[in-house]
ZATIZA-66099 format. One record per residue (C-alpha): residue in one letter; z negated, y negated, x. Coordinates in steps of 0.2 Angstrom, whole numbers, plus 2048, in hexadecimal, padded with zeros to 3 digits. Example, Ala and Ser with C-alpha at 12.3 -4.5 7.8 and 13.67 -1.06 7.14 Angstrom:
<rs>
A7D981683E
S7DC805844
</rs>
This chain:
<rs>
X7CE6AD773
X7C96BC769
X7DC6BC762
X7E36C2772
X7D66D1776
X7E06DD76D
X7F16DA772
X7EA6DA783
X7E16E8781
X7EF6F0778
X7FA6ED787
X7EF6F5793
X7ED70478A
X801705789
X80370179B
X7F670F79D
X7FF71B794
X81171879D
X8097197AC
X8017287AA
X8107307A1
X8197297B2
X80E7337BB
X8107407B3
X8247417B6
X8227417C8
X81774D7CB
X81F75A7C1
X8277657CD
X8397687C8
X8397787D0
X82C77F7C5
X82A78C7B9
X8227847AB
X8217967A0
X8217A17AB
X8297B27A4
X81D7C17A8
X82D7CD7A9
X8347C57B8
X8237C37BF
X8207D57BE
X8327DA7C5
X8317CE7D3
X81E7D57D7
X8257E97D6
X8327E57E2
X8287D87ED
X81A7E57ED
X8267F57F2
X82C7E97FF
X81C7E7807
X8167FB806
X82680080B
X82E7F7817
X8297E6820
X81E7E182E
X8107EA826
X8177FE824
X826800832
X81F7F283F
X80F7F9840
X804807836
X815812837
X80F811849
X7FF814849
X7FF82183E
X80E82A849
X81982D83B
X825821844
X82881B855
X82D80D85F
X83C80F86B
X83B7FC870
X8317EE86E
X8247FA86F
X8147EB86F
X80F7F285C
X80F805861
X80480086F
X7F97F6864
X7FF7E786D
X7FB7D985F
X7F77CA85A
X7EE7C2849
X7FE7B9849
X80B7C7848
X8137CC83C
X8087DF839
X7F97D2835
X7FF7C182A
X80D7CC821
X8027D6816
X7F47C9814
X8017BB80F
X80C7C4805
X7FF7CE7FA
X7F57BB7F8
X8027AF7F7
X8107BA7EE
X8077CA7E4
X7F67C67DE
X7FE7B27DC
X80B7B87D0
X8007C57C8
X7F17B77C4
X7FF7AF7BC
X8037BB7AF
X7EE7BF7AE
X7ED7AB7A9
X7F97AD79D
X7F67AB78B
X7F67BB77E
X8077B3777
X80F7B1788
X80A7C4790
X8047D0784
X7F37DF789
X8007E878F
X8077DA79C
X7F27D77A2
X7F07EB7A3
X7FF7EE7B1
X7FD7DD7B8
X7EA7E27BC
X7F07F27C2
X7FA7EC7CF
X7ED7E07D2
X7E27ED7D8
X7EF7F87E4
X7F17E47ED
X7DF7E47EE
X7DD7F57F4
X7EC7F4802
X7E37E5808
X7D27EB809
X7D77FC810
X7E17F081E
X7D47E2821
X7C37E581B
X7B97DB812
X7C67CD809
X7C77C07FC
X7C77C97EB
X7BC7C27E0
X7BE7AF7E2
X7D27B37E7
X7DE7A87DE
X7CF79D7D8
X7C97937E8
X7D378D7F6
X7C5793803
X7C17A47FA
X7B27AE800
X7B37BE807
X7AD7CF7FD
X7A87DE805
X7B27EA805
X7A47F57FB
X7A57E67EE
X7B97E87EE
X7BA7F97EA
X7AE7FA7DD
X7B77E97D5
X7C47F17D5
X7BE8017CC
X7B77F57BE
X7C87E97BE
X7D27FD7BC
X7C78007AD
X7CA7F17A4
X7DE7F47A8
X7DC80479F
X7D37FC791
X7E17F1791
X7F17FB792
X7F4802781
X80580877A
X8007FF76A
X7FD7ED775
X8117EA774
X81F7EB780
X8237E4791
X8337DF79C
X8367DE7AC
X82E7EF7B1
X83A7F87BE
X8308067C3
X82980E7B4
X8368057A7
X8257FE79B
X81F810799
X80D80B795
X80681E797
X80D81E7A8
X8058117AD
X7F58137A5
X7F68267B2
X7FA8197C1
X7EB80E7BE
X7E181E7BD
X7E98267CC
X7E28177D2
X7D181B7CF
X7D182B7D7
X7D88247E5
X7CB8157E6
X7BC8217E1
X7C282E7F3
X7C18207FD
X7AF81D7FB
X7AA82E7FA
X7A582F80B
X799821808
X79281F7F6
X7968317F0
X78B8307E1
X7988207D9
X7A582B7DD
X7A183A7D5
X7A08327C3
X7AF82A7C7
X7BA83A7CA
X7B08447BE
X7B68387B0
X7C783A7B4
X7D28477AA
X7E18507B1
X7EA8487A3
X7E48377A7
X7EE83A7BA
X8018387C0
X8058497B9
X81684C7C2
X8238487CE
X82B83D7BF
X81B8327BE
X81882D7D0
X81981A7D3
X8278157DC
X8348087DE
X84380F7DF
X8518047E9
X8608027E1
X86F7F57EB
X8707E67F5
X8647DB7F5
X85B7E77EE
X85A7F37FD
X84D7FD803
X8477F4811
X84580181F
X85880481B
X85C7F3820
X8527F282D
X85C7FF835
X86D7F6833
X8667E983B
X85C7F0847
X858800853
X849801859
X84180E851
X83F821850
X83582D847
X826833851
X82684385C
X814845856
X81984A844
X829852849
X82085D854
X812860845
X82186683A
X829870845
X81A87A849
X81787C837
X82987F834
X828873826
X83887181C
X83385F81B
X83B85D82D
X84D859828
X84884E81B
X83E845826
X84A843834
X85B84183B
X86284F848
X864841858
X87783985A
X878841869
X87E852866
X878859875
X86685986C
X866869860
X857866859
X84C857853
X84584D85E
X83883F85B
X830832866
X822830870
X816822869
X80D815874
X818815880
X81F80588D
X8307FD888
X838806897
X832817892
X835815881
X847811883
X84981E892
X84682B885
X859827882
X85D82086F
X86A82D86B
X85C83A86F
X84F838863
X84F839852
X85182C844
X84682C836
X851837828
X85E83081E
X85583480F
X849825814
X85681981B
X86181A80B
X863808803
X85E8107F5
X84F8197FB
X8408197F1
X8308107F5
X8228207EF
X8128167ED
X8068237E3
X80E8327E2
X8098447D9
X80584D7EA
X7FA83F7EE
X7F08447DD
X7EF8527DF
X7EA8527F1
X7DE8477EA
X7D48547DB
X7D78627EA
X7C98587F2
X7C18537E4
X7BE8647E3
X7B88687F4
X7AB85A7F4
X7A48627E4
X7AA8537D7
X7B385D7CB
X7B686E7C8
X7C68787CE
X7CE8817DC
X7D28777E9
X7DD8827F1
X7E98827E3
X7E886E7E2
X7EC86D7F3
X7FB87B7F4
X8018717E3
X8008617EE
X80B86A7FB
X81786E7EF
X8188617E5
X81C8577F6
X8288647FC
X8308627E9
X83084E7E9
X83A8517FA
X84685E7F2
X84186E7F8
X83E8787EA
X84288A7F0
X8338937E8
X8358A07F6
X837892804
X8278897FE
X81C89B7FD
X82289E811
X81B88B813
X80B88D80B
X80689E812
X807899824
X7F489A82C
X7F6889830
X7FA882820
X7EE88D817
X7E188480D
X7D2883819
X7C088080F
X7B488281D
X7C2872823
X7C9869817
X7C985881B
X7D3860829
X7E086981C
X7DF85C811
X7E184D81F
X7F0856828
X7FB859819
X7F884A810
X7FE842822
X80E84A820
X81184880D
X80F83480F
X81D83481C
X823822819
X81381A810
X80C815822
X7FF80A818
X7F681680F
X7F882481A
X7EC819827
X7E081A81C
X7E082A81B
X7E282F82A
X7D182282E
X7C982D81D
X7CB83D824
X7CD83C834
X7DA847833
X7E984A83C
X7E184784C
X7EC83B857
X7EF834868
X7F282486B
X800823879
X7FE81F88D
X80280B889
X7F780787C
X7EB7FA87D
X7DA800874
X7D580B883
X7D981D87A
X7D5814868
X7E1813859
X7E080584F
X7D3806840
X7D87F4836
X7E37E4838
X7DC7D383F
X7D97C8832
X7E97BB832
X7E57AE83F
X7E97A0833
X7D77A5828
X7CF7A0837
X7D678B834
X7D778E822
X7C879781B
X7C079882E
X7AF799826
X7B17A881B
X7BA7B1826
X7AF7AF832
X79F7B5827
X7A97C5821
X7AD7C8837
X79A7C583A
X7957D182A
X7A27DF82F
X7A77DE841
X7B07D684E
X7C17D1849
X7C87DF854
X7D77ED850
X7C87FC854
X7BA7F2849
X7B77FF83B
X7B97FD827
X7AB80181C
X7B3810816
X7B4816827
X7A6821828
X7A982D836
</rs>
């Protein structure tokens, strides 16, 4: 008997191995990258991630609302507050930065040294960060640590998020070197290593302000450590995607082919005209109707009926400088640094004059806008209501940084919920009896698929509500 042991044995192990190499055939997905190329990762999370900031469900359908840099003139339910954890406003940036951004950008993290050079692992963590952040600033507390790793991640704190962060940015800059080799596929800063090693700084000092208000003795070192040098330095080096042609539009432009249901608001037109900012025909269009003489802008929260009876010829589109198909996405720009060291400044972090960093921030967003009349810009800055106010500066600071992120609705929210500055209105419809909204619901799909995480981080932070505050939300 012992004679047939092995060829039977033999067999088995033969049969074993077809079968698992049949196996293995059919559950290779066709479709599938099996190397994935980190250049068209990182193109493809640029654009994806410009997209999101920019335009999309996110930026125009919502926090341009409730920030009154835009207005709805129909299908007024988001200007009202009127939402669900099922619109658009809510699942768009949450799925999007998940299942698209930090996806992709885990990929090229896992990748090995041969595959995606320092350099590939620096700006990939970079961009990693700004997801985070934008998601933390919009939701609260969120996956960030066991994201990408576990199918039911837990939620951090927002605290725990932001200081992450601030150790993930360190190790970014450790990482990007212009000695660490070249990369591809980089459509906003062309693989200029230097510029992005000032973009994950900037990032920092952006990080650092937004826990000041809370844990000012981790911001401080943070800011102090931070060299002028280290920061976006120019107009030149501010973080953008900039649009180029179909399909690569930017996105509020094709909106508008599509679609006219929006205006800008009547509470920043009326801001810049009574500043007599030269910022107002950049921002707007003259109305179609030339009956109207002047800009106009739209009333927010406001019912359908009213919104439309305000006549669509009448009011003001936002400017064409912002509807152009090839309009840039400004994501970090040099006013918002230097905004940003004005009040470093005030809050007694670094040395300087913050009245000069703040008139520069004004200038350099009049300049990134094209007003460069040095003449025109003096009259600007020497009006008593734009004059530099140190007894007030969350007020100075908080109203003109409102106007210089026209268009970057997401970041100007959380600002505006920072400083508390501009004050704002909501309009006679809204929903949050005389509140604004302060965050986004949590997607109501968490609540099947990761229902008891989600519903540890709602019991830590707050009701999932639009008015629950953030952590950072001190006042």
């Amino acid at each position: 008997m012992k004679k047939y042991l092995i060829p039977f044995a033999t067999a088995a192990a033969i049969l074993l191995a077809s079968c698992s190499e049949s196996l293995d055939d059919i559950n290779v997905n066709p479709n599938a990258t099996e190397h994935p190329d980190p250049a068209y990762l990182l193109t493809g999370v640029e654009k994806n991630g410009a997209d999101l900031y920019w335009g999309n469900a996110a930026n125009y359908g919502g926090i341009l609302l409730f920030v009154q840099h835009w207005a709805a003139i129909q299908y007024t339910d988001a200007d009202r507050y009127s939402v669900t954890n099922s619109d658009g406003i809510a699942t768009t940036p949450w799925n999007t930065g998940y299942a698209t951004l930090i996806t992709n950008l885990n990929v090229i993290l896992n990748l090995n040294s041969e595959a995606a050079n320092a350099n590939y692992k620096g700006v990939a963590l970079t961009l990693r960060s700004w997801v985070f952040l934008l998601l933390t600033d919009l939701y609260g507390d969120i996956p960030y640590s066991e994201a990408g790793k576990s199918i039911v991640p837990i939620y951090d704190t927002q605290q725990n998020v932001y200081a992450g962060l601030q150790s993930d940015l360190s190790e970014a800059l450790t990482l990007l070197s212009p000695s660490a080799g070249t990369i591809s596929g980089d459509v906003v800063y062309s693989g200029d290593i230097a510029k992005w090693r000032k973009f994950a700084a900037s990032l920092k000092l952006r990080i650092a302000l937004r826990i000041a208000d809370r844990e000012s003795e981790k911001a401080k070192p943070i800011i102090s450590a931070l060299n002028l040098s280290d920061l976006i330095g120019s107009n030149d080096e501010t973080f953008e995607f900039v649009y180029t042609s179909s399909p690569y539009n930017n996105p509020q432009h094709d909106h508008f082919v599509a679609r006219n249901d929006y205006r800008i608001s009547k509470t920043i037109v009326d801001k810049l005209k009574a500043l007599n900012d030269p910022r107002l025909p950049v921002y707007a269009d003259l109305p179609k109707d030339e009956s109207v003489a002047d800009y106009a802008g739209g009333a927010n929260g406001l019912s359908n009926g009213d919104a439309n009876s305000q006549g669509f010829d009448k009011i003001s589109l936002p400017g064409a400088y912002f509807l152009s198909p090839a309009a840039p996405a400004v994501i970090y720009s040099y006013a918002e640094v230097l905004f940003n060291l004005a009040e470093a400044v005030a809050r007694g972090y670094i040395a300087g004059n913050a009245e000069d960093y703040y008139e520069q921030a004004i200038t350099a967003s009049l300049n990134q806008f094209g007003i460069t009349d040095a003449a025109d810009i003096s009259a600007y800055l020497a009006q008593p209501a734009v004059q530099y106010d140190a007894a007030n500066w969350k007020k100075s600071i908080g109203e003109q940084k409102w106007i210089a992120f026209f268009g970057q609705g997401l970041d100007a929210f959380a600002e505006w919920r920072r400083l508390d500055f501009p004050q704002l209105t909501p309009g006679p419809a809204a929903v949050l009896d005389s509140k604004i909204p302060l965050r986004l619901f949590y997607p109501g799909t968490e609540q099947s698929l990761n229902g008891k995480n989600r519903d540890a981080a709602v019991t830590r932070q707050g009701e999932d509500l639009l008015t629950t505050k953030l952590w950072f939300d001190v006042n």
